[in-house]
KEKE-3310 file (N, C-alpha, C; in steps of 0.2 Angstrom, whole numbers, plus 5000, padded with zeros to 4 digits):
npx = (5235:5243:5250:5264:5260:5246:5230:5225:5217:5215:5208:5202:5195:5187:5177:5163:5155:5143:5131:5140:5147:5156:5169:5171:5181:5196:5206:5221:5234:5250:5260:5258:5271:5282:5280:5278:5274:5275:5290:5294:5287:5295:5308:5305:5302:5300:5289:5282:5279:5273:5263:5255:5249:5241:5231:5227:5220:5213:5200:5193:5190:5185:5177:5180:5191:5189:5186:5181:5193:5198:5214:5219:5213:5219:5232:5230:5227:5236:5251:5258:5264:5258:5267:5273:5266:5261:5272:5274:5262:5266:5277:5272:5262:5269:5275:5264:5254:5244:5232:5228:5220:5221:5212:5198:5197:5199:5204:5210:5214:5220:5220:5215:5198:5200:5207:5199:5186:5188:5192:5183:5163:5149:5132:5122:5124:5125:5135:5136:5126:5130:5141:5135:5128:5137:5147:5140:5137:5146:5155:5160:5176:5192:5193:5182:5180:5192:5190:5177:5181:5191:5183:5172:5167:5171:5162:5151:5146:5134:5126:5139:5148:5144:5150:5151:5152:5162:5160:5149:5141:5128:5113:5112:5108:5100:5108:5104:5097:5108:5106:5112:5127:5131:5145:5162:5168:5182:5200:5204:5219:5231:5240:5259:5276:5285:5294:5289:5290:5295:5289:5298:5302:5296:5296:5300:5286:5283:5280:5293:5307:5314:5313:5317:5332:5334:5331:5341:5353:5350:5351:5363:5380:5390:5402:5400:5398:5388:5372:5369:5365:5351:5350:5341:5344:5349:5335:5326:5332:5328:5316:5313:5317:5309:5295:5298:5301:5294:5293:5297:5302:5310:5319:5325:5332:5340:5349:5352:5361:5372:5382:5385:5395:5409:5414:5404:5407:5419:5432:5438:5445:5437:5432:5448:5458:5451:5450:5446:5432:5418:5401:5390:5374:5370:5376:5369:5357:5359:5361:5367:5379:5373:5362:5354:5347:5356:5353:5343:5348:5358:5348:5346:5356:5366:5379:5384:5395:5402:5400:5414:5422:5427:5428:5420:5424:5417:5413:5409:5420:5427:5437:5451:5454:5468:5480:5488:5498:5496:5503:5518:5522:5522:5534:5543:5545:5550:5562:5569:5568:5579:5589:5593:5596:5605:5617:5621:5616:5605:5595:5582:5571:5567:5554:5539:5545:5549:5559:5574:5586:5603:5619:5632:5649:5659:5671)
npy = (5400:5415:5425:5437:5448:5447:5452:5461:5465:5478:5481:5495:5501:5506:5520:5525:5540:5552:5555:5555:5544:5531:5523:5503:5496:5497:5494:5490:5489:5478:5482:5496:5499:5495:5498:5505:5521:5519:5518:5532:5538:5533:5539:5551:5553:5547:5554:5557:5543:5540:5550:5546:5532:5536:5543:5534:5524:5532:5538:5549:5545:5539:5527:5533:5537:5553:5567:5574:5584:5592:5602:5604:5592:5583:5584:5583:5568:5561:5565:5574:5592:5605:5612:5602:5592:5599:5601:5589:5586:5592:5583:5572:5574:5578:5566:5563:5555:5558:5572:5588:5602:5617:5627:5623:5611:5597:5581:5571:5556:5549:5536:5529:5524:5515:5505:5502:5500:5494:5490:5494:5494:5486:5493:5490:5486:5488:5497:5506:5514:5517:5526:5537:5544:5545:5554:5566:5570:5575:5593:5606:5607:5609:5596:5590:5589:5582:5571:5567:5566:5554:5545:5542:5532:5522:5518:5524:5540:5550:5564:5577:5588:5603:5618:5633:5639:5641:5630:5622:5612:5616:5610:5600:5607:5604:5614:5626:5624:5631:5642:5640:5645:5656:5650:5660:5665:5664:5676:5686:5682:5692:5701:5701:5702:5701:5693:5679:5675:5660:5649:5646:5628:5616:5610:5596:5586:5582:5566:5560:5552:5562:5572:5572:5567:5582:5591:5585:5589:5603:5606:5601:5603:5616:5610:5596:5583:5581:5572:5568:5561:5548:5532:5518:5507:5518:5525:5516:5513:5526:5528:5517:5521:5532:5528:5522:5533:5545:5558:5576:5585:5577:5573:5585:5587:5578:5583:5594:5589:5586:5595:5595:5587:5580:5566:5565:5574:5571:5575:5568:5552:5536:5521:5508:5504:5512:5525:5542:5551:5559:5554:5552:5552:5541:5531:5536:5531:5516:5502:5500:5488:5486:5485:5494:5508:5520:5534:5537:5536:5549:5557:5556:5560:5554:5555:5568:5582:5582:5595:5607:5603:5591:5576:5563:5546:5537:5526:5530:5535:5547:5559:5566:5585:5592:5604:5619:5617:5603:5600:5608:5598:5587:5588:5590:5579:5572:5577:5577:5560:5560:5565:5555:5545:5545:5543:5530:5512:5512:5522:5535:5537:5553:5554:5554:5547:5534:5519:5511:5498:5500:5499:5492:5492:5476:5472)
npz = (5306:5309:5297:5291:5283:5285:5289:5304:5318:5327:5343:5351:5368:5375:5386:5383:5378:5382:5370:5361:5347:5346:5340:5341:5338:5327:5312:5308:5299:5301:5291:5292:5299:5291:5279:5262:5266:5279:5281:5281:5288:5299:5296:5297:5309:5328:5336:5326:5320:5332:5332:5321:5321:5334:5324:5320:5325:5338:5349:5343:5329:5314:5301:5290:5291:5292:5299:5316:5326:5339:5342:5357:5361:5359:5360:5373:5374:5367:5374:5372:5371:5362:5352:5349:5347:5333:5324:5323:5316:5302:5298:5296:5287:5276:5273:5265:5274:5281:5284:5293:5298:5304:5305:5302:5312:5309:5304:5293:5284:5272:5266:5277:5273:5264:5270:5280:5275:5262:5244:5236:5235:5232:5227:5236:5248:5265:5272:5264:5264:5279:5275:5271:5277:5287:5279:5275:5286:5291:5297:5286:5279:5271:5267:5261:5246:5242:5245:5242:5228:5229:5232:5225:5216:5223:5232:5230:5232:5230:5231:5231:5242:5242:5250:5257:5270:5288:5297:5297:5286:5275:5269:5254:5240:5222:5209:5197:5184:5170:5157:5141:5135:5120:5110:5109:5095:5090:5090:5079:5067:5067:5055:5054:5054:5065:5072:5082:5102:5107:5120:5133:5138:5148:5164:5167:5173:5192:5201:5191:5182:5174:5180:5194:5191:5187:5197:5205:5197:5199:5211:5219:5224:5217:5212:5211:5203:5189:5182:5168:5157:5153:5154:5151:5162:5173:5172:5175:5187:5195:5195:5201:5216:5217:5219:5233:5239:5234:5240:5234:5244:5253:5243:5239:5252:5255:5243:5249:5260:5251:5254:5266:5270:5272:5267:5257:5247:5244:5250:5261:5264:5260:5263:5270:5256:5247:5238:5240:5233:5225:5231:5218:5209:5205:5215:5227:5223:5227:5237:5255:5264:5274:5269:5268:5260:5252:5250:5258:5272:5268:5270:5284:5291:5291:5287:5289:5294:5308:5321:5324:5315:5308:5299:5291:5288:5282:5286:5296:5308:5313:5306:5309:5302:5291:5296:5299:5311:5312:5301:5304:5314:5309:5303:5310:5319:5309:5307:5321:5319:5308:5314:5323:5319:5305:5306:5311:5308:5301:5293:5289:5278:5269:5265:5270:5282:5282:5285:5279:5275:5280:5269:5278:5276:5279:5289)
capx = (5241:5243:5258:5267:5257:5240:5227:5227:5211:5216:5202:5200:5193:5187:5173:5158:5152:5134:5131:5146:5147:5164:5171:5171:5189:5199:5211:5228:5241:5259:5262:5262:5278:5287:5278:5283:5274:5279:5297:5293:5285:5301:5312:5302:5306:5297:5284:5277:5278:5266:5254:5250:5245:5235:5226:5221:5215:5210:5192:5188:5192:5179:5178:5181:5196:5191:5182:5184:5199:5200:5223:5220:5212:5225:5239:5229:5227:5242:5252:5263:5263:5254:5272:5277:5261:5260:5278:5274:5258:5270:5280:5265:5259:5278:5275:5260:5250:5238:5234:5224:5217:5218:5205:5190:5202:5197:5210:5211:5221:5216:5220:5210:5193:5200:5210:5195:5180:5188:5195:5175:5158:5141:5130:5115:5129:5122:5140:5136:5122:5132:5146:5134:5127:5144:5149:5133:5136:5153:5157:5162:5181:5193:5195:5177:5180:5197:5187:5173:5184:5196:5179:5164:5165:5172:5157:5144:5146:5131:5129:5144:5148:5146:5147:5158:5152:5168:5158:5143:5138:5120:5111:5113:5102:5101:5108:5097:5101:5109:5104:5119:5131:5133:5153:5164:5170:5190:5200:5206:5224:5233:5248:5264:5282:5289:5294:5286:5296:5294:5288:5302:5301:5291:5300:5296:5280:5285:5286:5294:5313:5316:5310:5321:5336:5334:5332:5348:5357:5349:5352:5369:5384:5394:5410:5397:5395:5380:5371:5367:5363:5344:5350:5337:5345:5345:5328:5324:5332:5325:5306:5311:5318:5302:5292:5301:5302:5289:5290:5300:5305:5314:5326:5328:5336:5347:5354:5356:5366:5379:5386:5386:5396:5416:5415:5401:5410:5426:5435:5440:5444:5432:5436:5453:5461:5448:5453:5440:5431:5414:5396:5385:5367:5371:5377:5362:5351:5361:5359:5374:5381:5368:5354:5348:5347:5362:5349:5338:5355:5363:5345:5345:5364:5373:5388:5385:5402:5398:5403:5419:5427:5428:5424:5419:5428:5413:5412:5406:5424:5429:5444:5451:5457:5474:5479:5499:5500:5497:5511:5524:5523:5525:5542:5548:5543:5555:5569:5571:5570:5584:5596:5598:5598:5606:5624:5619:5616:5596:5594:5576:5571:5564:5547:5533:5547:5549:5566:5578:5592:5609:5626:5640:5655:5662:5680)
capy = (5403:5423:5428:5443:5452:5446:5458:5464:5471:5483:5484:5500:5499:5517:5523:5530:5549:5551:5560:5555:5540:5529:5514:5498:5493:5497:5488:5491:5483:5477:5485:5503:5500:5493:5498:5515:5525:5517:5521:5539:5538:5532:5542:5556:5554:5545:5558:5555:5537:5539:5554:5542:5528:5538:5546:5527:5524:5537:5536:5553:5544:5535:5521:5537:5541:5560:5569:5582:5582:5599:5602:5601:5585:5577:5584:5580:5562:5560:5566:5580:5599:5609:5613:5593:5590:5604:5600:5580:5584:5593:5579:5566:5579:5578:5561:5559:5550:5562:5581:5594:5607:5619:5632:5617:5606:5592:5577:5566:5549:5547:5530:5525:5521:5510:5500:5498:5496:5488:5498:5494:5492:5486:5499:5490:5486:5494:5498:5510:5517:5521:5531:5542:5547:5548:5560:5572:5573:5582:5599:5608:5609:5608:5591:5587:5586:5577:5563:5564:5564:5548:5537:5543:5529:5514:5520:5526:5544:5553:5571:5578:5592:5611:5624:5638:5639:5637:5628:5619:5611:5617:5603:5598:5607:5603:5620:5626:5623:5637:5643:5639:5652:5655:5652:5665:5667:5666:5681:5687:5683:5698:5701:5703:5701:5700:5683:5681:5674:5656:5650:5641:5622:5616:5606:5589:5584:5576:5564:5557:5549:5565:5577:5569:5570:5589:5592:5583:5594:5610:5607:5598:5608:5619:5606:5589:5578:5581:5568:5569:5554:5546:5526:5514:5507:5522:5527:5510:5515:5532:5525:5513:5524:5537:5521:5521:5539:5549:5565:5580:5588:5572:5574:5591:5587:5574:5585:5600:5585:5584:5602:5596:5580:5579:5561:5564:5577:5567:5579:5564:5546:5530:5513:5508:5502:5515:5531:5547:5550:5560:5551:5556:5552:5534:5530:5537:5524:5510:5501:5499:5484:5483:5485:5503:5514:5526:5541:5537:5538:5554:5560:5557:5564:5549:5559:5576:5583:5583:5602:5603:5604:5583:5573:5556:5541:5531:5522:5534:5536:5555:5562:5578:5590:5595:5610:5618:5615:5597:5598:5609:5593:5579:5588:5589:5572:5567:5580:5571:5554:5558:5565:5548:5539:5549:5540:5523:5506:5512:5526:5537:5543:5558:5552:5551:5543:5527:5516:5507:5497:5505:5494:5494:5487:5473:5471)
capz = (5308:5304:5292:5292:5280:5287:5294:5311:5322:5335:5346:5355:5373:5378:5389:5380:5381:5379:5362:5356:5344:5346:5336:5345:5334:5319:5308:5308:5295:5301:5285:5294:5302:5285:5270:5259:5271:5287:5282:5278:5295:5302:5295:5299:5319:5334:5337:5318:5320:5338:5331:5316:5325:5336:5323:5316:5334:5342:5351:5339:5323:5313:5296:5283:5292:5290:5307:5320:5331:5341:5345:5364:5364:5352:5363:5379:5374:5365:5380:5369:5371:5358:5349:5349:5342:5325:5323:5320:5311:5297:5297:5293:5282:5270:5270:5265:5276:5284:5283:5297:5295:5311:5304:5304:5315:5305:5302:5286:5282:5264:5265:5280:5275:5258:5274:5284:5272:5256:5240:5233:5239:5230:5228:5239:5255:5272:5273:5260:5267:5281:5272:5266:5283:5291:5277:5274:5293:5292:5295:5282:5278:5265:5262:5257:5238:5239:5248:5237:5221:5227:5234:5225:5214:5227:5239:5226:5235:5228:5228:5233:5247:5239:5255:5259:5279:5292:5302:5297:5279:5274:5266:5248:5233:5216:5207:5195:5175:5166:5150:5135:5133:5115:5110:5107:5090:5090:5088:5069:5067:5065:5052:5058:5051:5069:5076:5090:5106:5109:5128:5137:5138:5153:5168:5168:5181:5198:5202:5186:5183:5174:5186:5200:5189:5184:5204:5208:5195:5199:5219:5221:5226:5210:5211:5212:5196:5186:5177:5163:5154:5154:5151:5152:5169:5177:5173:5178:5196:5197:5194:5208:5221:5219:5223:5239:5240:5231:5243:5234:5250:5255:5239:5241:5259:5253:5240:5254:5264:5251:5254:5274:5271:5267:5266:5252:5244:5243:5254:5264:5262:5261:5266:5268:5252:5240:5239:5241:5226:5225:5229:5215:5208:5205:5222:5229:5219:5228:5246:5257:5264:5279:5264:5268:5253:5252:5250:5267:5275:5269:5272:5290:5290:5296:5283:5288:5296:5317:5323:5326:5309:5307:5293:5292:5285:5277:5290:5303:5311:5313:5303:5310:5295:5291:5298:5298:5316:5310:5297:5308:5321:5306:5301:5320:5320:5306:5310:5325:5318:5305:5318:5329:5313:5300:5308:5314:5305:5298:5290:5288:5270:5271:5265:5279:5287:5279:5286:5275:5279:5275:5267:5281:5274:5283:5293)
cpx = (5241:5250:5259:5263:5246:5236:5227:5220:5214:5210:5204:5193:5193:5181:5169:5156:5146:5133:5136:5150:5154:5166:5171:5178:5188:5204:5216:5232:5247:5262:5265:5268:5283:5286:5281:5280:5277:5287:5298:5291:5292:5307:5313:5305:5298:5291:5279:5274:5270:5260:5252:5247:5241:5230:5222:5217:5211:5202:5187:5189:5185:5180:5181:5187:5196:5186:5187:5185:5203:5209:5223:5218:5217:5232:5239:5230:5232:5249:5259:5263:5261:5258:5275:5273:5259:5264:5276:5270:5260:5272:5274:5264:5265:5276:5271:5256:5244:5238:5228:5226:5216:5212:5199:5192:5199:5203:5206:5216:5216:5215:5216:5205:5194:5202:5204:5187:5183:5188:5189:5170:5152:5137:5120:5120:5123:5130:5140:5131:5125:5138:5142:5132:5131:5146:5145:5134:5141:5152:5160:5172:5187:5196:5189:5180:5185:5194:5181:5177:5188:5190:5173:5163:5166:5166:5151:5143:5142:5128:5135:5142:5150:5145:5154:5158:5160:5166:5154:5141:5131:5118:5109:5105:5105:5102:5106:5102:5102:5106:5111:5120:5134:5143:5155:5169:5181:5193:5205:5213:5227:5242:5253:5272:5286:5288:5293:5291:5292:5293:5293:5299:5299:5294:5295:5292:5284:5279:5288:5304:5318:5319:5315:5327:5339:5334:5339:5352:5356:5351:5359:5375:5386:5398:5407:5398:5390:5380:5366:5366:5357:5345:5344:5341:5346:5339:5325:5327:5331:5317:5308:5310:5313:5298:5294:5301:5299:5290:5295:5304:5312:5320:5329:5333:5342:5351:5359:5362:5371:5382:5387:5391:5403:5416:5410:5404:5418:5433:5441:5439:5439:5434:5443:5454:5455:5449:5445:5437:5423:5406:5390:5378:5366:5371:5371:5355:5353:5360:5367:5375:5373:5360:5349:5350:5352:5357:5346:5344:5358:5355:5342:5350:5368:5378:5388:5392:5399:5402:5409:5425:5431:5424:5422:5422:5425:5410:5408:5412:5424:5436:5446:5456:5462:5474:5489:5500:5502:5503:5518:5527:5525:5533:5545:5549:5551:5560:5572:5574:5578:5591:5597:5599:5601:5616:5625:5618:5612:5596:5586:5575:5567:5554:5542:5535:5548:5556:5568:5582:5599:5613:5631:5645:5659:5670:5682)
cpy = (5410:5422:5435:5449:5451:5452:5457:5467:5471:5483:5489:5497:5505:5518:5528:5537:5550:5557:5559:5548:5538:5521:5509:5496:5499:5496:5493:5488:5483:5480:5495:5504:5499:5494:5504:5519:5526:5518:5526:5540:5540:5538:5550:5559:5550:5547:5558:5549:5536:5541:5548:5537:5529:5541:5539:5525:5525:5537:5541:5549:5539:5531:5527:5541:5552:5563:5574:5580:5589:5598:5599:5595:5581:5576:5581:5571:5559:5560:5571:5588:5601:5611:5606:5592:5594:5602:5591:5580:5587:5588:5573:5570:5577:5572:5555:5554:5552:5571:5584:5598:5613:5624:5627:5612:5601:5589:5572:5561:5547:5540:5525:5521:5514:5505:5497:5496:5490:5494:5498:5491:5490:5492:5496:5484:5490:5495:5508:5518:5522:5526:5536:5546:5550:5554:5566:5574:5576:5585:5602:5610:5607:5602:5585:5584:5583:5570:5563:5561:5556:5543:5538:5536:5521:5515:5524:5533:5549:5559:5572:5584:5598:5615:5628:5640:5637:5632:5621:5617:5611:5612:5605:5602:5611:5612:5619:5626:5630:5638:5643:5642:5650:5653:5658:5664:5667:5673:5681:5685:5689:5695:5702:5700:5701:5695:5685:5675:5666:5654:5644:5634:5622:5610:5600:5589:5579:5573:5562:5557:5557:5572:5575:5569:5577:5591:5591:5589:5602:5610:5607:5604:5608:5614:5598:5587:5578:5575:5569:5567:5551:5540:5524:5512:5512:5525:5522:5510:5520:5532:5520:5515:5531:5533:5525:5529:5544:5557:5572:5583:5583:5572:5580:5593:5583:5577:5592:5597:5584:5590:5600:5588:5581:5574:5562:5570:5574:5569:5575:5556:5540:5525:5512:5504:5506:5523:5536:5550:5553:5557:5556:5552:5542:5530:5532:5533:5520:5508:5499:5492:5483:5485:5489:5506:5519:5532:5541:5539:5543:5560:5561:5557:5559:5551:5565:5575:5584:5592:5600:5603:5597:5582:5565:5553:5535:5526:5524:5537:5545:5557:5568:5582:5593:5601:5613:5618:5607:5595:5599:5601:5587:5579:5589:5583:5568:5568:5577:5564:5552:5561:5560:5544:5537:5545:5533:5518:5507:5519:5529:5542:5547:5558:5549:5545:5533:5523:5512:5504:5500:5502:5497:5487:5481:5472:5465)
cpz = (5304:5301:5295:5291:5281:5290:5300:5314:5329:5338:5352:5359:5375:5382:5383:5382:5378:5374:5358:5353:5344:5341:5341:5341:5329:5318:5308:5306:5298:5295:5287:5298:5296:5279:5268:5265:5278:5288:5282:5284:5299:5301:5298:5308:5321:5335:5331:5319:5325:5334:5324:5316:5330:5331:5318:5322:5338:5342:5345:5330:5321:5305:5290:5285:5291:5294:5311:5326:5333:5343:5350:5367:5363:5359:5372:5381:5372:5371:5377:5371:5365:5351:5345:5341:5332:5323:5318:5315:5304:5296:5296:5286:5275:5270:5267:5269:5281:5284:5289:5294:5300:5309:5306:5311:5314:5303:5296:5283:5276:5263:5268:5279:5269:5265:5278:5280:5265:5251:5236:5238:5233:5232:5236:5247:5259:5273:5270:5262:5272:5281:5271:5272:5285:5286:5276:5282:5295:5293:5291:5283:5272:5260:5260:5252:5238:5241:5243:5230:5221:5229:5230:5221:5216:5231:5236:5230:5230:5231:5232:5236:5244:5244:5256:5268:5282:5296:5299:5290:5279:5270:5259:5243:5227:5212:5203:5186:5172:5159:5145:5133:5125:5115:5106:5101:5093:5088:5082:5072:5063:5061:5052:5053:5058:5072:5081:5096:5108:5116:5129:5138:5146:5160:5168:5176:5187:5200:5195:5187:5181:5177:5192:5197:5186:5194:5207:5207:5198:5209:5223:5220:5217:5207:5209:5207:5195:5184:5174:5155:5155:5151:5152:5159:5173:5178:5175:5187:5200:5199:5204:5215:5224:5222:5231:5242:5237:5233:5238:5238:5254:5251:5235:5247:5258:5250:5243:5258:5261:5252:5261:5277:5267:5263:5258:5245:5240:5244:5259:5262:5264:5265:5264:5260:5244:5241:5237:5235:5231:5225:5225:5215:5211:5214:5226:5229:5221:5235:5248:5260:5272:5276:5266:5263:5257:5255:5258:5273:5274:5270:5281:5293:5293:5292:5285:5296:5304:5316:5327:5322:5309:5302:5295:5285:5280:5281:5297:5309:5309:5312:5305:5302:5296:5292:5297:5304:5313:5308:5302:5310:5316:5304:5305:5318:5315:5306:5314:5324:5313:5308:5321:5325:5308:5301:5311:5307:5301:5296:5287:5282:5272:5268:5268:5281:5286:5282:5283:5277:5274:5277:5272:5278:5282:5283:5289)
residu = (UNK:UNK:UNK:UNK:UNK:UNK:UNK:UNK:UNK:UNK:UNK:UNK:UNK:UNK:UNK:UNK:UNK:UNK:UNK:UNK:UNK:UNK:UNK:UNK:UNK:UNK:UNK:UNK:UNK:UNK:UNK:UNK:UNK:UNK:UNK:UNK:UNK:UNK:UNK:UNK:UNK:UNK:UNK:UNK:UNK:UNK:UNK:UNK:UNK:UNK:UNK:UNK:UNK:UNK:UNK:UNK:UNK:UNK:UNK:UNK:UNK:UNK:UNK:UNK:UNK:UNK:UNK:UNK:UNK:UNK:UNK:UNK:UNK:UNK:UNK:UNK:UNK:UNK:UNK:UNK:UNK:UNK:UNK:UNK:UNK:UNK:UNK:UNK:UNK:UNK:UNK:UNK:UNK:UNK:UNK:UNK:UNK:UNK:UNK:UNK:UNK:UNK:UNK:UNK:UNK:UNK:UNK:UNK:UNK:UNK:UNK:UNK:UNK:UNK:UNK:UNK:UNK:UNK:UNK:UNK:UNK:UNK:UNK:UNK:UNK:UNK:UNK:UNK:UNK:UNK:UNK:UNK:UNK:UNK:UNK:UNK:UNK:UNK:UNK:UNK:UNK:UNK:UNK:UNK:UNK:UNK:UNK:UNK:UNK:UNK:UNK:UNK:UNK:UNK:UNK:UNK:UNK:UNK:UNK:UNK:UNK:UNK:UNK:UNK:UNK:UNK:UNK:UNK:UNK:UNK:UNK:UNK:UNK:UNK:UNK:UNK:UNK:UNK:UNK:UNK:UNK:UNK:UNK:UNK:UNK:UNK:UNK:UNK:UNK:UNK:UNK:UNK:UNK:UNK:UNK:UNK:UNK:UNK:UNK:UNK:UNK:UNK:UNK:UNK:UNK:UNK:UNK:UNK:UNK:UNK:UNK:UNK:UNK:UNK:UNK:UNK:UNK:UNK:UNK:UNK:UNK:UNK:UNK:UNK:UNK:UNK:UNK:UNK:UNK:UNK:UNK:UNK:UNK:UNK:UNK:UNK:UNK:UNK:UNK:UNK:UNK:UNK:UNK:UNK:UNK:UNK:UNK:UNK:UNK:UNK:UNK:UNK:UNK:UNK:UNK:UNK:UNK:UNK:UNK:UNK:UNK:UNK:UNK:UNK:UNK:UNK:UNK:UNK:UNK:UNK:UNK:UNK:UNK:UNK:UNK:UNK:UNK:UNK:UNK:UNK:UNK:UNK:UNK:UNK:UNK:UNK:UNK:UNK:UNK:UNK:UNK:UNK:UNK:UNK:UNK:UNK:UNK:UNK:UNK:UNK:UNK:UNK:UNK:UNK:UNK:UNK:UNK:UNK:UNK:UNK:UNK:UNK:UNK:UNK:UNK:UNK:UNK:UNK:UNK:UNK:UNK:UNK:UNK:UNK:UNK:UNK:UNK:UNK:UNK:UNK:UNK:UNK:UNK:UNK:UNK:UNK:UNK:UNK:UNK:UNK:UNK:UNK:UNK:UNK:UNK:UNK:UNK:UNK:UNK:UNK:UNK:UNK:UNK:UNK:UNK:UNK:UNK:UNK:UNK:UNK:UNK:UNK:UNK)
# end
């Protein structure tokens, strides 16, 4: 019986092209619809989701995930126009999970070949043998060296691909031994009596917990709430939610989302019985009652204000904004009520209308 998380073989069933070597399958985890990328996928839109199951697929693809994939066949077989297609492969690109190259038109899914060979090989595999054919038989482009650098040592990738051609990689020789350049002597310190200017402190590297909370600050609207505390529990939910979210660009959008969002600004009120109140960092870091992350939510604008000058209520209901028409109509409203009532049994306090009862003396 398969599980959830069990492997999967797609077999691709394609017509062969004479000259032109094709896979008979390739493996596909259930993991790419749910895992961190496959939600980043998701998130991304429809069109990401298709082109990057076509490019694990696709008849031009091969075991090293990295080969040549001219636009018009992509958008020919795909069934996109030429604009659909660029657009998606940006959006794959942000999310990490494959990059083109239109100068070489060369594609690359970093992850592929660990998924279909294994994240190590034995050095005396025939499997190994044939990585090294498939990649010496590349054309030259510029994601040679990121793939020698992340496999040379799961796949024994012996010499490495040195060529500057757009086309064609010329075949591998051993470059010739230099002769040892003496060292160069440091230079004198000179004597000075003027303090010299220290170098500004250096932003923390991304992705990191601090680096993601320096982003917030420097991003979020002037009026927002900073934070500016580094607990142990928020750094243990900042480390969590890069996991789940790694890409910079992604919480760059979110923090552009609170300027487009009353409800998130607190402009307008929440659920009933909680009054409207600012979502900051923290909130962000939390999932909502249907167990999706705050952030993926205000990143795929289900808070931003619709056109129209409406807010949203938290809920996704549409609040319209007080205006002085509005008010004019609400002191009609009560003007009226306390002329027919202001002489009878009930009596309307002038505060939004509230009724009370009023003591008549009895006969």
């Amino acid at each position: 019986m398969h599980t959830r998380n069990a492997l999967w073989s797609l077999v691709v069933h394609a017509p062969t092209t004479e000259g032109t070597p094709m896979r008979d399958y390739g493996k596909v985890l259930p993991q790419y619809w749910i895992g961190e990328t496959g939600r980043r996928l998701r998130a991304a839109g429809r069109d990401a989701q298709l082109l990057g199951l076509y490019l694990l697929t696709c008849p031009s693809a091969n075991m090293l995930g990295l080969y040549y994939l001219p636009l018009p066949l992509l958008a020919h077989e795909i069934g996109m126009d030429a604009a659909t297609v660029t657009q998606a492969l940006a959006r794959i690109a942000e999310a990490g999970f494959a990059y083109y190259d239109a100068a070489s038109e060369m594609a690359w899914i970093p992850e592929m070949a660990r998924f279909q060979l294994g994240s190590g090989l034995k050095k005396d595999d025939n499997r190994v043998r044939a990585i090294h054919r498939e990649y010496q038989a590349l054309p030259a482009h510029p994601f040679l060296q990121a793939f020698y650098e992340k496999y040379r040592t799961a796949y024994h990738l012996e010499p490495p691909r040195v060529c500057s051609s757009p086309r064609m990689a010329p075949p591998y020789v051993e470059p010739p031994v230099a002769a040892p350049v003496p060292p160069v002597p440091p230079p004198r310190p000179v004597a000075t009596t003027r303090t010299l200017r220290q170098p500004s402190p250096r932003l923390p590297l991304w992705p990191s917990a601090e680096a993601l909370m320096a982003l917030y600050n420097e991003a979020i609207p002037a009026d927002h709430p900073k934070a500016t505390q580094m607990s142990p529990a928020r750094q243990k939910k900042l480390d969590e939610y890069l996991k789940l979210f790694p890409d910079q660009a992604f919480w760059k959008q979110v923090c552009r989302e609170l300027s487009a969002s009353s409800f998130l600004r607190g402009a307008c009120p929440g659920q009933p019985g909680h009054p409207a109140q600012k979502r900051g960092l923290d909130w962000l870091l939390q999932r909502g009652k249907d167990e999706i992350e705050n952030c993926l939510k205000v990143y795929e604008g289900k808070y931003r204000d619709p056109v129209g000058g409406q807010g949203q209520d938290g809920l996704g209901a549409s609040v319209p904004k007080r205006s002085a028409a509005m008010d004019t109509a609400m002191e009609d409203c009560i003007a009226r009520f306390e002329r027919q009532y202001v002489h009878g049994d009930r009596q309307v306090m002038p505060v939004y209308g509230v009724i009370e009862p009023r003591s008549v003396p009895r006969a």
